[in-house]
BAROTOR-72202 format. One line per 5 residues: number of its first residue (from 1); their letters; for each residue z, y, x of C-alpha. Coordinates in pm, whole numbers. Each point is the difference from the previous one (the first is absolute). Layout:
# residues N
NUM	A	Z Y X  ...
END
This chain:
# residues 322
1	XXXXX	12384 4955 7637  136 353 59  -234 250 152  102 219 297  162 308 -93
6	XXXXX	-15 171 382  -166 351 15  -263 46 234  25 346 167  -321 81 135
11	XXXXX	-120 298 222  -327 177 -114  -157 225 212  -288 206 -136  -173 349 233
16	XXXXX	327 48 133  267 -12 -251  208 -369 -4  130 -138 -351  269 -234 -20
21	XXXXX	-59 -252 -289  292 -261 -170  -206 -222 -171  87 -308 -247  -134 -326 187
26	XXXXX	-208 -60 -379  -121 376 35  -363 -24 -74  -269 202 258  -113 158 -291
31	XXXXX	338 143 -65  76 96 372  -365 195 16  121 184 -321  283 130 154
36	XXXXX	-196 96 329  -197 134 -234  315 246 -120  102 46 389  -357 71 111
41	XXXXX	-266 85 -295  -204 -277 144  -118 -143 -266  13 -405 -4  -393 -39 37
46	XXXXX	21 151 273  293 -133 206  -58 -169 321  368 -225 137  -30 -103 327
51	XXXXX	259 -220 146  71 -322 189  -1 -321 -150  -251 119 -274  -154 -280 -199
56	XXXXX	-308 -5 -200  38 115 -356  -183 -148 -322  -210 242 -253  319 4 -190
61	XXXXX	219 165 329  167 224 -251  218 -312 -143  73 -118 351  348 100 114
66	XXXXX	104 164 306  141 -309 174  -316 -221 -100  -197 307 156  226 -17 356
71	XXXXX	169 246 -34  386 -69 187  293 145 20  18 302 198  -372 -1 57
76	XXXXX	-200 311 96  -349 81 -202  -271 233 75  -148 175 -272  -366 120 3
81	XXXXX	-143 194 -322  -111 335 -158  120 174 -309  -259 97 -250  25 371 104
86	XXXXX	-126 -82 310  -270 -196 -111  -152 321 -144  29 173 304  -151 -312 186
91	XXXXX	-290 -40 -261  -52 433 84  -41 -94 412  -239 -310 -112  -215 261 -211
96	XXXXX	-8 244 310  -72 -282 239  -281 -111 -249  -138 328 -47  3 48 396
101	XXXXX	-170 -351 32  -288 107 -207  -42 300 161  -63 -132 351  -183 -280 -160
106	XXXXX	-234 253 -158  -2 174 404  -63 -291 167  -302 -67 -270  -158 348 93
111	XXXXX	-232 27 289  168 98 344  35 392 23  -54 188 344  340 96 103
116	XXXXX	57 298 278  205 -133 250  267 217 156  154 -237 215  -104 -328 166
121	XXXXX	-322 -155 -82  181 -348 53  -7 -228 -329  58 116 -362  276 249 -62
126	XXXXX	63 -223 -329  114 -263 181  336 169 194  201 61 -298  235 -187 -245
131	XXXXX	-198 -271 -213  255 -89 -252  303 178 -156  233 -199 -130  304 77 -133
136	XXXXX	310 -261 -168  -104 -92 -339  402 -138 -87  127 281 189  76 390 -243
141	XXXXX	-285 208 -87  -296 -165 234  -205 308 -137  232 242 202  -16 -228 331
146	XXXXX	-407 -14 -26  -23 386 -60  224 6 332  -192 -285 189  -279 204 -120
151	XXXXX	94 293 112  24 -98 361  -322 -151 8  -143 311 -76  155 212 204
156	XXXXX	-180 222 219  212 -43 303  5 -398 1  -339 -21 -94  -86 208 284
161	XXXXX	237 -181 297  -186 -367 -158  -342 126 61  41 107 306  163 -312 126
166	XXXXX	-186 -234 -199  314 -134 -222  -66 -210 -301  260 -151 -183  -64 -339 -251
171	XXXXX	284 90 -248  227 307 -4  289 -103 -223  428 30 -32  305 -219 95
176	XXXXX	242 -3 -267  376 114 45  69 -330 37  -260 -66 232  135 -29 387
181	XXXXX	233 215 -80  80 239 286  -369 33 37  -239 269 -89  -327 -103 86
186	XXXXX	-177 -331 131  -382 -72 117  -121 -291 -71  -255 -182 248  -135 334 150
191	XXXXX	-45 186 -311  -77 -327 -227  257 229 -191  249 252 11  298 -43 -221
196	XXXXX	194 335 -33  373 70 -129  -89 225 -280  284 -24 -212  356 149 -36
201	XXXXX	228 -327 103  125 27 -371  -375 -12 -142  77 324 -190  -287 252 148
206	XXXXX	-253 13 350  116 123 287  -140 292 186  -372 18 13  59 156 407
211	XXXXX	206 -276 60  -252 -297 -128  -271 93 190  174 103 334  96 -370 -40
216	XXXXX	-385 -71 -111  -94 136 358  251 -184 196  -99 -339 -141  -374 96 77
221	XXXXX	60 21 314  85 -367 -36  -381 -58 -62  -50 12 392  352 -62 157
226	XXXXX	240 -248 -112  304 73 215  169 361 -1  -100 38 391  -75 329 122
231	XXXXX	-342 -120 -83  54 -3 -334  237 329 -2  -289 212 150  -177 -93 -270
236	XXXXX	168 74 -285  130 324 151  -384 52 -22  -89 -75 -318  368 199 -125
241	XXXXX	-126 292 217  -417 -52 -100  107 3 -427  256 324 103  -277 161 169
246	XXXXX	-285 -85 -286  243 146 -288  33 328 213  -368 17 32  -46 -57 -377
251	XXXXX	291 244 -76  -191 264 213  314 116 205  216 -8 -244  293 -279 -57
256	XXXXX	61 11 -366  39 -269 -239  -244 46 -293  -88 -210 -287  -349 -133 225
261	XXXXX	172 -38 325  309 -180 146  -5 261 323  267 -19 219  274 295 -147
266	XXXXX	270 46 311  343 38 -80  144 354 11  163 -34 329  -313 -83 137
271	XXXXX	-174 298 -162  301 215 128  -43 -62 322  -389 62 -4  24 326 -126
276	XXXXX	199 122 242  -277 -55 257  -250 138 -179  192 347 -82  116 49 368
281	XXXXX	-354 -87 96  -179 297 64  -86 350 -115  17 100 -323  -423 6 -185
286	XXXXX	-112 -277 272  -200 -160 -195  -99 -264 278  362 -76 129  95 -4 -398
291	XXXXX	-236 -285 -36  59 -152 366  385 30 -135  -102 -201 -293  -209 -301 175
296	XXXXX	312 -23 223  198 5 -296  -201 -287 -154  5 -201 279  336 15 46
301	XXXXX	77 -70 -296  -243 -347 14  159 -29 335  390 -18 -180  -162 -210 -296
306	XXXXX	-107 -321 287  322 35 174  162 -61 -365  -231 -299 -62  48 -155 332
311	XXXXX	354 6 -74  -108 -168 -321  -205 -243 132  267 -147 182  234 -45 -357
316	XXXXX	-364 -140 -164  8 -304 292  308 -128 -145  -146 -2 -309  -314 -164 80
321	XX	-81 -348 -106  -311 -25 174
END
Protein backbone atom coordinates (compact mmCIF):
# COMPACT_ATOMS: atom_id res chain seq x y z
CA UNK A 1 0.00 0.00 0.00
CA UNK A 2 1.71 3.24 -1.11
CA UNK A 3 1.66 6.11 1.31
CA UNK A 4 0.63 9.64 0.24
CA UNK A 5 3.34 11.63 -1.04
CA UNK A 6 1.22 15.25 -1.05
CA UNK A 7 2.94 18.15 0.87
CA UNK A 8 1.03 19.83 3.35
CA UNK A 9 1.71 23.62 3.25
CA UNK A 10 0.72 25.00 6.40
CA UNK A 11 0.52 28.69 7.67
CA UNK A 12 2.11 29.39 11.15
CA UNK A 13 1.52 32.42 12.74
CA UNK A 14 3.49 33.24 15.87
CA UNK A 15 3.44 37.39 17.69
CA UNK A 16 3.00 38.63 14.38
CA UNK A 17 5.24 37.13 11.91
CA UNK A 18 3.37 34.15 9.54
CA UNK A 19 5.56 31.01 8.41
CA UNK A 20 4.67 29.05 5.55
CA UNK A 21 5.48 25.31 6.16
CA UNK A 22 5.67 22.27 3.18
CA UNK A 23 5.55 19.42 5.17
CA UNK A 24 5.87 15.50 4.25
CA UNK A 25 2.33 13.91 5.17
CA UNK A 26 4.82 11.16 7.48
CA UNK A 27 6.57 14.40 8.96
CA UNK A 28 6.63 13.69 12.61
CA UNK A 29 5.42 16.78 15.25
CA UNK A 30 8.56 16.34 16.72
CA UNK A 31 10.29 17.20 13.53
CA UNK A 32 7.91 20.16 12.56
CA UNK A 33 8.51 21.76 16.34
CA UNK A 34 12.30 21.42 15.53
CA UNK A 35 12.11 23.43 12.70
CA UNK A 36 9.79 26.08 14.48
CA UNK A 37 12.25 25.77 16.73
CA UNK A 38 14.98 27.13 13.89
CA UNK A 39 12.21 29.80 12.62
CA UNK A 40 11.33 30.94 16.13
CA UNK A 41 13.92 29.85 19.07
CA UNK A 42 10.93 28.40 20.76
CA UNK A 43 12.13 25.67 22.02
CA UNK A 44 9.84 22.35 21.57
CA UNK A 45 8.88 22.16 25.41
CA UNK A 46 7.57 24.98 25.12
CA UNK A 47 5.45 25.17 21.94
CA UNK A 48 1.82 25.66 22.13
CA UNK A 49 -0.18 24.70 18.19
CA UNK A 50 -3.46 25.77 18.16
CA UNK A 51 -5.63 24.89 15.29
CA UNK A 52 -8.93 23.38 14.18
CA UNK A 53 -9.58 19.90 14.05
CA UNK A 54 -6.95 19.22 16.84
CA UNK A 55 -7.13 15.75 18.30
CA UNK A 56 -5.87 14.48 21.51
CA UNK A 57 -2.29 13.35 21.49
CA UNK A 58 -0.74 10.23 23.44
CA UNK A 59 2.48 10.68 25.91
CA UNK A 60 4.39 9.67 22.90
CA UNK A 61 2.92 12.97 20.61
CA UNK A 62 6.43 13.37 19.32
CA UNK A 63 6.02 10.05 17.01
CA UNK A 64 2.58 11.15 15.92
CA UNK A 65 2.61 12.71 12.45
CA UNK A 66 1.19 15.84 11.31
CA UNK A 67 -1.84 14.37 9.53
CA UNK A 68 -2.65 11.93 12.57
CA UNK A 69 -2.36 15.29 14.65
CA UNK A 70 -5.10 17.27 12.13
CA UNK A 71 -3.21 19.11 10.67
CA UNK A 72 -4.70 19.72 6.64
CA UNK A 73 -3.70 21.08 3.83
CA UNK A 74 -3.55 24.69 3.74
CA UNK A 75 -4.42 24.93 7.40
CA UNK A 76 -3.61 27.98 9.57
CA UNK A 77 -1.89 27.38 13.26
CA UNK A 78 -1.45 29.66 16.07
CA UNK A 79 1.60 29.46 17.90
CA UNK A 80 1.87 30.37 21.63
CA UNK A 81 5.43 30.04 23.45
CA UNK A 82 8.53 31.82 24.95
CA UNK A 83 12.16 31.46 24.14
CA UNK A 84 14.46 30.73 26.98
CA UNK A 85 15.79 34.36 26.95
CA UNK A 86 12.67 35.47 27.90
CA UNK A 87 12.14 33.17 30.51
CA UNK A 88 14.99 34.91 32.39
CA UNK A 89 13.56 38.09 32.01
CA UNK A 90 10.09 36.61 33.11
CA UNK A 91 11.66 34.70 36.16
CA UNK A 92 13.42 38.69 36.97
CA UNK A 93 9.50 40.33 36.98
CA UNK A 94 8.35 37.10 39.19
CA UNK A 95 11.33 37.94 41.70
CA UNK A 96 10.22 41.74 41.75
CA UNK A 97 6.58 40.82 42.05
CA UNK A 98 7.65 38.40 44.94
CA UNK A 99 9.77 40.77 46.61
CA UNK A 100 6.84 43.46 46.33
CA UNK A 101 4.37 40.77 47.70
CA UNK A 102 6.35 40.36 50.80
CA UNK A 103 6.74 43.73 51.35
CA UNK A 104 3.06 44.69 51.60
CA UNK A 105 2.54 41.44 53.31
CA UNK A 106 5.03 42.53 55.96
CA UNK A 107 2.76 46.30 55.81
CA UNK A 108 -0.34 44.89 56.08
CA UNK A 109 1.13 42.71 59.23
CA UNK A 110 2.22 46.04 61.01
CA UNK A 111 -0.22 47.90 63.12
CA UNK A 112 -2.26 50.73 61.27
CA UNK A 113 -0.15 54.06 61.22
CA UNK A 114 -1.90 57.57 61.64
CA UNK A 115 -1.81 59.04 58.26
CA UNK A 116 -2.27 63.08 57.73
CA UNK A 117 -4.84 63.51 55.40
CA UNK A 118 -4.56 66.24 52.79
CA UNK A 119 -7.50 65.59 50.91
CA UNK A 120 -10.85 63.88 51.55
CA UNK A 121 -11.43 62.07 54.69
CA UNK A 122 -13.67 59.59 52.56
CA UNK A 123 -12.33 55.82 52.70
CA UNK A 124 -8.67 54.67 52.49
CA UNK A 125 -6.43 56.38 50.00
CA UNK A 126 -4.99 52.68 49.44
CA UNK A 127 -7.85 51.61 47.97
CA UNK A 128 -8.07 54.19 44.61
CA UNK A 129 -5.09 52.99 42.89
CA UNK A 130 -3.93 50.09 40.59
CA UNK A 131 -3.99 46.61 42.50
CA UNK A 132 -2.18 44.47 40.09
CA UNK A 133 0.44 45.08 37.34
CA UNK A 134 0.59 42.76 34.96
CA UNK A 135 2.44 42.67 32.11
CA UNK A 136 2.64 39.63 28.94
CA UNK A 137 4.74 36.89 30.16
CA UNK A 138 5.08 35.35 26.12
CA UNK A 139 5.32 38.76 24.93
CA UNK A 140 9.62 40.53 24.69
CA UNK A 141 11.21 41.66 27.76
CA UNK A 142 8.05 41.61 30.38
CA UNK A 143 10.70 43.27 32.77
CA UNK A 144 10.72 46.46 30.51
CA UNK A 145 6.71 46.54 30.24
CA UNK A 146 6.39 46.18 34.28
CA UNK A 147 9.08 48.97 34.88
CA UNK A 148 6.67 50.99 32.40
CA UNK A 149 3.29 49.74 33.94
CA UNK A 150 5.14 50.64 36.96
CA UNK A 151 6.02 53.69 36.18
CA UNK A 152 2.56 55.01 35.58
CA UNK A 153 1.27 53.75 38.66
CA UNK A 154 3.52 55.81 40.39
CA UNK A 155 3.27 58.76 38.86
CA UNK A 156 2.58 61.79 40.67
CA UNK A 157 0.11 63.25 38.29
CA UNK A 158 -2.18 60.03 37.92
CA UNK A 159 -1.92 59.24 41.34
CA UNK A 160 -3.11 62.56 42.15
CA UNK A 161 -6.29 62.87 39.42
CA UNK A 162 -7.35 58.93 41.09
CA UNK A 163 -7.48 60.23 44.55
CA UNK A 164 -9.29 62.90 44.00
CA UNK A 165 -11.94 61.13 42.02
CA UNK A 166 -11.88 58.03 43.84
CA UNK A 167 -10.51 55.72 40.78
CA UNK A 168 -9.36 52.24 41.49
CA UNK A 169 -8.47 50.01 38.92
CA UNK A 170 -8.46 45.77 39.47
CA UNK A 171 -5.62 45.12 36.91
CA UNK A 172 -3.58 47.64 34.91
CA UNK A 173 -2.05 45.57 32.12
CA UNK A 174 -1.15 45.72 27.92
CA UNK A 175 -2.85 44.56 24.64
CA UNK A 176 -0.44 43.03 22.44
CA UNK A 177 0.26 44.30 18.76
CA UNK A 178 -1.86 41.85 17.77
CA UNK A 179 -4.41 42.61 20.13
CA UNK A 180 -7.56 44.66 18.47
CA UNK A 181 -5.42 45.99 16.39
CA UNK A 182 -6.27 49.61 15.57
CA UNK A 183 -6.77 50.02 19.24
CA UNK A 184 -4.76 51.63 21.90
CA UNK A 185 -6.42 51.23 25.00
CA UNK A 186 -9.58 49.26 26.38
CA UNK A 187 -11.36 49.28 30.04
CA UNK A 188 -12.60 46.48 31.06
CA UNK A 189 -15.93 46.39 33.25
CA UNK A 190 -15.36 49.94 34.75
CA UNK A 191 -11.83 49.63 35.59
CA UNK A 192 -11.96 45.64 36.26
CA UNK A 193 -8.81 46.43 34.04
CA UNK A 194 -7.17 48.60 31.76
CA UNK A 195 -5.31 47.03 28.93
CA UNK A 196 -2.89 49.61 27.30
CA UNK A 197 -1.04 49.50 23.75
CA UNK A 198 2.43 49.68 25.03
CA UNK A 199 4.32 48.31 22.35
CA UNK A 200 5.86 49.39 18.96
CA UNK A 201 3.39 47.39 16.35
CA UNK A 202 6.68 45.47 15.42
CA UNK A 203 7.35 44.46 19.24
CA UNK A 204 10.84 46.00 18.88
CA UNK A 205 10.79 48.85 21.82
CA UNK A 206 7.75 50.94 24.09
CA UNK A 207 6.27 53.64 22.81
CA UNK A 208 6.30 57.06 24.30
CA UNK A 209 5.88 57.20 28.00
CA UNK A 210 3.56 60.85 27.23
CA UNK A 211 1.70 59.01 24.91
CA UNK A 212 0.75 55.79 27.28
CA UNK A 213 -0.55 57.59 29.90
CA UNK A 214 -2.47 60.42 28.00
CA UNK A 215 -4.17 57.20 26.77
CA UNK A 216 -4.11 55.89 30.62
CA UNK A 217 -6.32 59.06 31.39
CA UNK A 218 -8.69 58.77 28.60
CA UNK A 219 -9.61 55.17 29.42
CA UNK A 220 -10.10 56.31 33.16
CA UNK A 221 -12.45 58.33 32.34
CA UNK A 222 -14.18 55.15 31.22
CA UNK A 223 -14.44 54.24 35.00
CA UNK A 224 -17.59 56.61 35.22
CA UNK A 225 -18.84 57.10 31.54
CA UNK A 226 -19.09 54.48 29.05
CA UNK A 227 -20.08 56.39 25.92
CA UNK A 228 -17.80 59.36 24.53
CA UNK A 229 -20.86 61.93 25.27
CA UNK A 230 -20.03 65.28 26.18
CA UNK A 231 -20.42 63.75 29.55
CA UNK A 232 -17.68 61.80 29.26
CA UNK A 233 -15.51 64.51 27.18
CA UNK A 234 -15.82 67.05 30.10
CA UNK A 235 -14.35 64.68 32.00
CA UNK A 236 -11.44 63.66 30.60
CA UNK A 237 -10.65 67.19 29.46
CA UNK A 238 -10.59 67.41 33.33
CA UNK A 239 -8.55 64.92 34.40
CA UNK A 240 -5.99 65.89 31.00
CA UNK A 241 -6.19 69.50 32.32
CA UNK A 242 -6.14 68.41 36.50
CA UNK A 243 -2.55 65.97 35.76
CA UNK A 244 -1.23 69.26 33.41
CA UNK A 245 -1.97 71.48 36.16
CA UNK A 246 -0.46 69.07 39.14
CA UNK A 247 2.98 68.63 37.07
CA UNK A 248 3.18 72.55 36.84
CA UNK A 249 2.62 72.79 40.49
CA UNK A 250 5.29 70.12 41.18
CA UNK A 251 7.63 71.73 38.55
CA UNK A 252 7.22 75.06 40.50
CA UNK A 253 6.57 77.27 37.32
CA UNK A 254 8.75 75.83 35.35
CA UNK A 255 7.92 73.29 32.25
CA UNK A 256 11.00 71.27 31.94
CA UNK A 257 11.43 67.69 31.52
CA UNK A 258 13.80 66.32 34.20
CA UNK A 259 14.81 62.91 35.13
CA UNK A 260 11.84 63.07 38.31
CA UNK A 261 9.18 64.69 36.32
CA UNK A 262 7.30 64.14 33.00
CA UNK A 263 6.19 68.14 33.01
CA UNK A 264 4.59 69.32 30.17
CA UNK A 265 7.79 70.93 27.80
CA UNK A 266 5.83 73.17 24.91
CA UNK A 267 7.08 73.09 21.60
CA UNK A 268 9.19 76.06 20.45
CA UNK A 269 6.51 77.73 18.55
CA UNK A 270 4.58 77.79 21.49
CA UNK A 271 7.42 79.23 23.59
CA UNK A 272 7.95 81.79 20.67
CA UNK A 273 4.94 83.14 20.80
CA UNK A 274 4.91 83.55 24.72
CA UNK A 275 7.83 85.46 24.84
CA UNK A 276 6.80 87.91 22.78
CA UNK A 277 4.10 88.90 25.29
CA UNK A 278 6.07 88.92 28.03
CA UNK A 279 8.94 91.31 26.47
CA UNK A 280 6.37 93.87 25.07
CA UNK A 281 4.71 93.66 28.44
CA UNK A 282 5.71 96.40 30.41
CA UNK A 283 8.57 98.55 31.64
CA UNK A 284 11.78 97.49 31.80
CA UNK A 285 12.84 96.37 36.15
CA UNK A 286 8.93 95.68 36.83
CA UNK A 287 9.36 93.20 38.84
CA UNK A 288 5.48 92.65 39.39
CA UNK A 289 4.39 92.86 35.64
CA UNK A 290 7.69 90.53 34.99
CA UNK A 291 6.08 87.95 37.13
CA UNK A 292 2.31 88.87 36.14
CA UNK A 293 4.00 88.41 32.45
CA UNK A 294 5.09 85.04 33.52
CA UNK A 295 1.71 83.57 35.22
CA UNK A 296 0.11 84.75 31.93
CA UNK A 297 2.75 83.12 30.19
CA UNK A 298 2.12 79.84 32.07
CA UNK A 299 -1.29 79.83 31.65
CA UNK A 300 -1.21 80.29 28.29
CA UNK A 301 0.87 78.02 27.69
CA UNK A 302 -1.51 75.23 29.81
CA UNK A 303 -4.22 76.98 27.95
CA UNK A 304 -2.44 75.86 24.20
CA UNK A 305 -1.43 72.41 25.86
CA UNK A 306 -5.73 71.44 26.45
CA UNK A 307 -6.58 72.81 23.14
CA UNK A 308 -3.80 70.23 21.76
CA UNK A 309 -5.28 67.38 23.86
CA UNK A 310 -8.81 68.07 23.01
CA UNK A 311 -7.79 67.76 19.55
CA UNK A 312 -6.27 64.50 20.74
CA UNK A 313 -8.97 63.25 22.48
CA UNK A 314 -11.00 63.18 19.56
CA UNK A 315 -8.11 60.79 17.47
CA UNK A 316 -8.00 58.61 21.10
CA UNK A 317 -12.10 57.85 20.55
CA UNK A 318 -11.34 56.03 17.49
CA UNK A 319 -9.00 54.18 19.18
CA UNK A 320 -10.94 53.25 22.10
CA UNK A 321 -12.18 49.78 22.71
CA UNK A 322 -14.07 50.52 25.65
Amino acid sequence: MSSNTTPLNITVAHRGTTHELSLHPDCTLEELQIQLEELTEVPPSLQKLLYKGKKPLSASAGEVTVSQAGLRNGIKVQMLGSTLRELGDLQAVETYEQKRNHILRERALKAPTKIRSTGSSNGSALNYRFHQLTPLSHLPNPAGALALLTKLADDPAIKHVMQKHQFSVGVLTELAPHEHPGLLGLNVNAGQAIKLRLRTDRYDGFRLYAEVRRVLCHELTHNVWGDHDNNFKELNSKLNREVAEFERSAAEGTHHLSEKHDVYEPTSELETGAQVHVLGGGPAGSRTMIEESREALRHRILEAAMARLRKEEEELENSCGT
